[in-house]
BAFI-3210 file (N, C-alpha, C; in Angstrom, 3 decimals, decimal comma, padded with zeros to 6 digits):
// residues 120
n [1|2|3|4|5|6|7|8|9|10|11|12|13|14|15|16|17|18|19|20|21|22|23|24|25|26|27|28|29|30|31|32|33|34|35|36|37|38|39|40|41|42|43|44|45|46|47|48|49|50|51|52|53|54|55|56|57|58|59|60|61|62|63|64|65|66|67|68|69|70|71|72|73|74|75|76|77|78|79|80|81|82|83|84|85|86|87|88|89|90|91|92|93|94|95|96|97|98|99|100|101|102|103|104|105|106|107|108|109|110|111|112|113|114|115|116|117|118|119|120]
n.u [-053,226|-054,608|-053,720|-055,616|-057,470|-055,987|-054,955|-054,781|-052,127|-050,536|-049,034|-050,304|-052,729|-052,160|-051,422|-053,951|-055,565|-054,561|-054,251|-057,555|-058,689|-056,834|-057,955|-060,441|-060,073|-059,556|-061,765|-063,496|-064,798|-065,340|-063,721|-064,860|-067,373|-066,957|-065,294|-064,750|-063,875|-062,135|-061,733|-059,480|-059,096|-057,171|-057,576|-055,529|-054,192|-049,891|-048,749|-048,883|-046,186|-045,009|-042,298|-041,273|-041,630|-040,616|-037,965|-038,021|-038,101|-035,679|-033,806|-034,911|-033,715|-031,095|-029,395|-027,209|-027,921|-027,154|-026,353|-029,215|-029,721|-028,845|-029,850|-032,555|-031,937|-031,739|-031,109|-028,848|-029,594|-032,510|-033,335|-032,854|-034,540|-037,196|-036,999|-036,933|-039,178|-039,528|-040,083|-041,767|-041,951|-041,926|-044,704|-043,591|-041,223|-042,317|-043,713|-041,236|-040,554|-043,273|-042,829|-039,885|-040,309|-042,439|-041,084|-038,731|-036,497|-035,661|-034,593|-032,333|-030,808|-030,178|-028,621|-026,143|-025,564|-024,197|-022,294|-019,528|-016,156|-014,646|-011,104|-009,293]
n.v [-075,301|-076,590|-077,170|-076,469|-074,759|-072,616|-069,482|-068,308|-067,797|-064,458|-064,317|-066,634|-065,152|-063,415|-064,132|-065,645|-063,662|-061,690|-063,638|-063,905|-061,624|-061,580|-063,868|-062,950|-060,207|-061,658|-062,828|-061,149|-059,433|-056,250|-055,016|-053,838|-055,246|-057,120|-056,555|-054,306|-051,095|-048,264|-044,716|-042,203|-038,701|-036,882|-032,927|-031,567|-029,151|-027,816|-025,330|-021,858|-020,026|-016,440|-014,262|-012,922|-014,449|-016,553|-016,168|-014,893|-017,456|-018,614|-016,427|-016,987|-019,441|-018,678|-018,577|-018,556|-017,750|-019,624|-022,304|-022,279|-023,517|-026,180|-027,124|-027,293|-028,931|-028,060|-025,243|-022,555|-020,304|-020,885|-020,687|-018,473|-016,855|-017,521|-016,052|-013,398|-013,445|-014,394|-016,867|-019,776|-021,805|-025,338|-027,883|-030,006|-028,615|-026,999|-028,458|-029,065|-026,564|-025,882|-027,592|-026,968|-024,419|-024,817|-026,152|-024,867|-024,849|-027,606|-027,787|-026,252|-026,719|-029,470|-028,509|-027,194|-029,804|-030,696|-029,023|-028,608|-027,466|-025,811|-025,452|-023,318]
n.w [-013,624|-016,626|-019,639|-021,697|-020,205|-020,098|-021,264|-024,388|-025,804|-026,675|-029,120|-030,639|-030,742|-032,037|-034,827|-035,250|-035,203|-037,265|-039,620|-039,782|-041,037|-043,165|-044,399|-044,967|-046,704|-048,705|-049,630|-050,612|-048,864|-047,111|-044,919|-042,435|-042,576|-041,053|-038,666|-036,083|-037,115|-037,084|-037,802|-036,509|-035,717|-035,424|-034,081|-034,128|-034,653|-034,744|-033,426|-034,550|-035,173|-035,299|-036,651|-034,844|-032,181|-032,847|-032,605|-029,761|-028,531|-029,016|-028,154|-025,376|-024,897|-024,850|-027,024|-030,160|-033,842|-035,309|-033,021|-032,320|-034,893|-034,971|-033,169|-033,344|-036,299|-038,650|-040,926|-040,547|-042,385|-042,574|-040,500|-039,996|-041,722|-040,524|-038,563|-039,877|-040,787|-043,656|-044,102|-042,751|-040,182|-041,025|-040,376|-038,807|-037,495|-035,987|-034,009|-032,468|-032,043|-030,177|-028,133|-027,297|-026,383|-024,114|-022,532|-022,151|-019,754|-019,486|-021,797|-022,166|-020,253|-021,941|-023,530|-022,000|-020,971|-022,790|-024,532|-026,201|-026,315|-029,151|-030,281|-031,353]
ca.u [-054,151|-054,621|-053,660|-057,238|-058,039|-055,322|-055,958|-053,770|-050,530|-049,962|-048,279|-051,039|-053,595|-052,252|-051,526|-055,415|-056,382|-053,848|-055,421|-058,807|-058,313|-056,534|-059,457|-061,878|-060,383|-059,767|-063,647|-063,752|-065,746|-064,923|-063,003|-065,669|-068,284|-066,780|-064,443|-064,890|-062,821|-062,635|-060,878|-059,020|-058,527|-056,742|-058,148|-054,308|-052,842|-048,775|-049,055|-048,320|-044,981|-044,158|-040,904|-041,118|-041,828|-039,302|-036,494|-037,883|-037,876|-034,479|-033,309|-034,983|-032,799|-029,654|-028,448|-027,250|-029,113|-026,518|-026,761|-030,047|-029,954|-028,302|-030,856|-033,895|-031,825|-031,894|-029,974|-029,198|-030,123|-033,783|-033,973|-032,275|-035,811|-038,185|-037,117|-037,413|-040,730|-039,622|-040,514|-042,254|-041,192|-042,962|-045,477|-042,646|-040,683|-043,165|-044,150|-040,297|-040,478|-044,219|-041,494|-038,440|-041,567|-043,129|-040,109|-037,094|-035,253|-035,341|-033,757|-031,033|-029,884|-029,999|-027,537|-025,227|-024,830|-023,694|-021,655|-018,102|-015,400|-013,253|-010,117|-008,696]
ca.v [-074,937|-077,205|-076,650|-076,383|-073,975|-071,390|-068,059|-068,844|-066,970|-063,583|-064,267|-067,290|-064,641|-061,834|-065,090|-066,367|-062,463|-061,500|-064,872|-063,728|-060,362|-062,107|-064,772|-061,549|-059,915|-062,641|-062,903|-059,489|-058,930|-055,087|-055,343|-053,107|-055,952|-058,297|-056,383|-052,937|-050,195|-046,659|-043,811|-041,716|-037,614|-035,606|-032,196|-030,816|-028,502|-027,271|-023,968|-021,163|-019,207|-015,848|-014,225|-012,439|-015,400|-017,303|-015,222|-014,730|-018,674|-018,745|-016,057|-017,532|-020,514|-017,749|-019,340|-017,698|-018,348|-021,014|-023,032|-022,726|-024,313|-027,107|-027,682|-027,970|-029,705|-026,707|-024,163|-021,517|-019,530|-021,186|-020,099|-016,359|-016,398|-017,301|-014,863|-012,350|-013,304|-014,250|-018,151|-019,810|-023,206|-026,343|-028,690|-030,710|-027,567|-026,395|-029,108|-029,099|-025,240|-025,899|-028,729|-026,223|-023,037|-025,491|-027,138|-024,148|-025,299|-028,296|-027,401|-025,158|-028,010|-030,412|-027,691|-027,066|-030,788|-031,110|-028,111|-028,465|-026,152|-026,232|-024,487|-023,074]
ca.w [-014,666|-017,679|-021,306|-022,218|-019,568|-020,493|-022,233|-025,733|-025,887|-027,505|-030,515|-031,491|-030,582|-033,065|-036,052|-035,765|-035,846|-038,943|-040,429|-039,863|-041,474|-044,819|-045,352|-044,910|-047,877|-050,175|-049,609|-051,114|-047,796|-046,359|-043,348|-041,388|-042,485|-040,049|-037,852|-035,835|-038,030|-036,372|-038,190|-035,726|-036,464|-034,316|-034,531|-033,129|-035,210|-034,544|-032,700|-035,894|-034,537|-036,298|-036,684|-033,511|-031,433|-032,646|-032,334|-028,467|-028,299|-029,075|-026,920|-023,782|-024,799|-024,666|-028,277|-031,206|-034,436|-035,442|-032,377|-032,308|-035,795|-034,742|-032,049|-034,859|-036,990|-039,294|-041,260|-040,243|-043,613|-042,836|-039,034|-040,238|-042,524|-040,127|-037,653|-041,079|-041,598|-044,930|-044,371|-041,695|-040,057|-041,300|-039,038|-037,591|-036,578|-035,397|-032,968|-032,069|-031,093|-028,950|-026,684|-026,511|-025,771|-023,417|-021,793|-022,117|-018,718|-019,796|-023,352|-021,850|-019,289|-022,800|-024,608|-021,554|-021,247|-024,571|-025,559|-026,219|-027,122|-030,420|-030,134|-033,063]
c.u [-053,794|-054,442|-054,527|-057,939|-057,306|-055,432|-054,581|-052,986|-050,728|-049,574|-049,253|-052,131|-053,708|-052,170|-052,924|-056,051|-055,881|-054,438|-056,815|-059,033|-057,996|-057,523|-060,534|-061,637|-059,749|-060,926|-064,155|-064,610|-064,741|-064,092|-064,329|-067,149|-068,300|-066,194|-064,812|-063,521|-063,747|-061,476|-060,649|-058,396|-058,510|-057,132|-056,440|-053,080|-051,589|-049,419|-048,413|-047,308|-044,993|-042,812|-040,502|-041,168|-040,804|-038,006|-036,646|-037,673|-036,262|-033,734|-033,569|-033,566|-031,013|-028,427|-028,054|-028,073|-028,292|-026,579|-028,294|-030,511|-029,885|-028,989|-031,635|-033,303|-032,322|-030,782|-029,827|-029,421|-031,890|-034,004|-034,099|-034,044|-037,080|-038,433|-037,131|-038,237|-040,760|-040,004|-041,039|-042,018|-042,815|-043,523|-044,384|-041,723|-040,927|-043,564|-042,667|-040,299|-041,660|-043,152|-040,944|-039,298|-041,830|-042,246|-038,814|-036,188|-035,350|-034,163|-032,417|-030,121|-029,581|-028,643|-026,443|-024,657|-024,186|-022,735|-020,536|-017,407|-014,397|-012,686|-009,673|-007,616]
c.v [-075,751|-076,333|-075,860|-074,975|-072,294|-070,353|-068,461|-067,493|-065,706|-064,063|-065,552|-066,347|-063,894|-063,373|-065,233|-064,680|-061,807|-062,586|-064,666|-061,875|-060,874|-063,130|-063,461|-060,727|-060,819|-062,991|-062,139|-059,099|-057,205|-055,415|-054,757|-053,929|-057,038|-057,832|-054,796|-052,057|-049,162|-046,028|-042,396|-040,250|-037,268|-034,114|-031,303|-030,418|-027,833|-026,000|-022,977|-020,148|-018,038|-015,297|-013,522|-013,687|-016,505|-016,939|-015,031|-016,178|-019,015|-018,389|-016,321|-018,678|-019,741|-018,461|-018,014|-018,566|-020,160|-022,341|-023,382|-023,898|-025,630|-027,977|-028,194|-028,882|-029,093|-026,198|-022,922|-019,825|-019,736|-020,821|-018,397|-015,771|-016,804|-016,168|-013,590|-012,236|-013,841|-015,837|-018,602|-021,519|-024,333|-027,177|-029,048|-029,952|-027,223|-026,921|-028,858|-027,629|-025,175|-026,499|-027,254|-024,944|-023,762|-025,762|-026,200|-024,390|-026,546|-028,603|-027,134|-026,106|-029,286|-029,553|-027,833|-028,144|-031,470|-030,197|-028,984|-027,906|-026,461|-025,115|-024,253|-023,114]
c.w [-015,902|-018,725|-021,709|-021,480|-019,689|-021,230|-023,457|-025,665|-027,127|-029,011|-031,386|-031,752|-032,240|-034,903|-036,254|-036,227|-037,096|-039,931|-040,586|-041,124|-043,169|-045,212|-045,526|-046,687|-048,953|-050,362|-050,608|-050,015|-047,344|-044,863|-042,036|-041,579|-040,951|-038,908|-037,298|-036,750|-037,332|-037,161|-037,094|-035,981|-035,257|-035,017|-033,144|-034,073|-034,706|-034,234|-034,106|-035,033|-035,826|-035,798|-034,933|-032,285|-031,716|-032,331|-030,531|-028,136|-028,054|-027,794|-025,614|-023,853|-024,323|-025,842|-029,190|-032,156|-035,099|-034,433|-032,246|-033,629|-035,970|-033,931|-032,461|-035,486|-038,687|-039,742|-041,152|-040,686|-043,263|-041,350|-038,986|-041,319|-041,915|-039,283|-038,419|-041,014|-043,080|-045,058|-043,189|-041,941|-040,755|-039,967|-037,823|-036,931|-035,367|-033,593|-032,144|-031,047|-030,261|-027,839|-026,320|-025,529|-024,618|-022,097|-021,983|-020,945|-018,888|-021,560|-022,817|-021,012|-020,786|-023,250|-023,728|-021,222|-022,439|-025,456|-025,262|-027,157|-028,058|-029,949|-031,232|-032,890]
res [x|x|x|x|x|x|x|x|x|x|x|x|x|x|x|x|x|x|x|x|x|x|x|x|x|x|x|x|x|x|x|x|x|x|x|x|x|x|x|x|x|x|x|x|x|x|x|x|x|x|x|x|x|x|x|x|x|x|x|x|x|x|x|x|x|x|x|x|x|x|x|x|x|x|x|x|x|x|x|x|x|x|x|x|x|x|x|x|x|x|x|x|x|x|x|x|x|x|x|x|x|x|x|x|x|x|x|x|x|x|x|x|x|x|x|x|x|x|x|x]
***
């Protein structure tokens, strides 16, 4: 297959289309004059946990609230107040506790490969 006949390489592909894109707006042209533009909404809000449901989350896991804290990536002043009721986790918690809800034997095999014991 000739030069000429070849499909042009990746990395000239994405240069002539980043080049096409920066002459567009030094034009002052819109980008969506010349180019397809789609705006993309996920309509997928975090599942809302209250205090009861997290505290059973946990215990499927068979943690205390400290380990479990450790699991989120959490404190465990701010896990001791969702399972209150007195605060409720944010989005990205949130998504974290749909996984562990979703996927708990997979969690529990993550923890037991990973504990280890301090001795005092």
């Amino acid at each position: 297959m000739g030069e000429a006949t070849r499909k042009p390489r990746l990395g000239r592909r994405l240069i002539r289309g980043l080049t096409d894109i920066r002459d567009t707006l030094k034009k002052g042209q819109k980008l969506s004059e010349k180019f397809t533009v789609r705006t993309v909404v996920l309509d997928l809000e975090p599942t809302e946990y209250d205090a009861d449901a997290i505290r059973k989350i946990r215990e499927r896991l068979g943690v205390s609230q400290a380990l479990f804290a450790q699991v989120l990536g959490a404190s465990v002043d701010t896990v001791a107040s969702w399972e209150q009721g007195v605060r409720e986790p944010n989005p990205m918690a949130r998504r974290l506790l749909e996984e562990i809800s979703r996927n708990h034997e997979h969690w529990r095999k993550i923890l037991r490969d990973s504990l280890t014991t301090v001795e005092i």
